[in-house]
C-alpha positions in Angstrom: 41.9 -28.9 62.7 42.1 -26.2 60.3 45.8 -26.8 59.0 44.3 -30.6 58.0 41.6 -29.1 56.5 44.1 -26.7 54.7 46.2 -29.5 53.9 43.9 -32.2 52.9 42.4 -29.2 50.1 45.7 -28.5 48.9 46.8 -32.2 48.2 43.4 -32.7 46.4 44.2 -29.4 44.2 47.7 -30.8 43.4 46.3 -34.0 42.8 43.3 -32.7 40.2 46.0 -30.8 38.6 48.3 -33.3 37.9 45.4 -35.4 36.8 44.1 -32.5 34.4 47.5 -32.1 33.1 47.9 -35.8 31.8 49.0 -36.8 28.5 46.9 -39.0 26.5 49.6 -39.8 23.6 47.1 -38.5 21.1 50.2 -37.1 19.1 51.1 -40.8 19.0 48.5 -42.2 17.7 47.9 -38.9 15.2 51.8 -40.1 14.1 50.9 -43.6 13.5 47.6 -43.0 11.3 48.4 -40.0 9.7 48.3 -39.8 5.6 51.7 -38.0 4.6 50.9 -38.6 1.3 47.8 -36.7 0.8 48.9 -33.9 2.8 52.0 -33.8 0.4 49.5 -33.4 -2.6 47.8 -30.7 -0.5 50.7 -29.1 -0.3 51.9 -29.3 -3.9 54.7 -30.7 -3.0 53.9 -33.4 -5.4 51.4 -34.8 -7.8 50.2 -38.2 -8.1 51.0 -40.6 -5.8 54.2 -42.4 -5.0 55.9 -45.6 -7.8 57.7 -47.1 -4.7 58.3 -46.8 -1.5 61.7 -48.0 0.2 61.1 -49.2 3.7 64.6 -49.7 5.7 64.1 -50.7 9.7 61.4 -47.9 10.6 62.1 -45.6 7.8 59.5 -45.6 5.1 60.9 -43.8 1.8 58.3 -42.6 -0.8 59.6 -42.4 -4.4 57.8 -40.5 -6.7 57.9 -40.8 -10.4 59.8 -37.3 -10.5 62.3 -38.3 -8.1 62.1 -36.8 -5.1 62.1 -39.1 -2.8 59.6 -37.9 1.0 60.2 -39.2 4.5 56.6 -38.5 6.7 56.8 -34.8 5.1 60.7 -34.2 4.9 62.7 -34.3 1.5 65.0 -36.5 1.9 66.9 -36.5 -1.9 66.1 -36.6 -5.4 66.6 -39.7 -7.5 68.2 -39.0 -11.3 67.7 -41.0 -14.2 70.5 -42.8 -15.1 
């Protein structure tokens, strides 16, 4: 009778653990709403907001009026004046 009891409180430890230990994707959702472009100004990585923005498939491109052009927070080029 012991060894079940042993058992049985082991499982449910295991089980409360994995439980605890759950992801709720709140990284997801922080990716999907987050504001790249105030925390780029934050930053001073720019000033002003973006002219355009050059969306291909899932990419979103912001242009800004000096150029550089800003993936989430990643430069991705620089855009010269022709």
């Amino acid at each position: 009778m012991k060894t079940h009891q042993i058992v049985t409180t082991a499982l449910l430890t295991v089980a409360a653990l994995a439980t605890a230990r759950a992801d709720d994707h709140r990284r997801e959702r922080h990716e999907r709403n987050h504001n790249y472009i105030l925390e780029r100004q934050e930053l001073g990585l720019v000033q002003g907001v973006p002219t355009s923005r050059l969306i291909v498939g899932k990419r979103e491109v912001d242009i800004y009026p000096d150029g550089s052009m800003f993936e989430r927070n990643n430069l991705v080029g620089v855009k010269r004046d022709r």
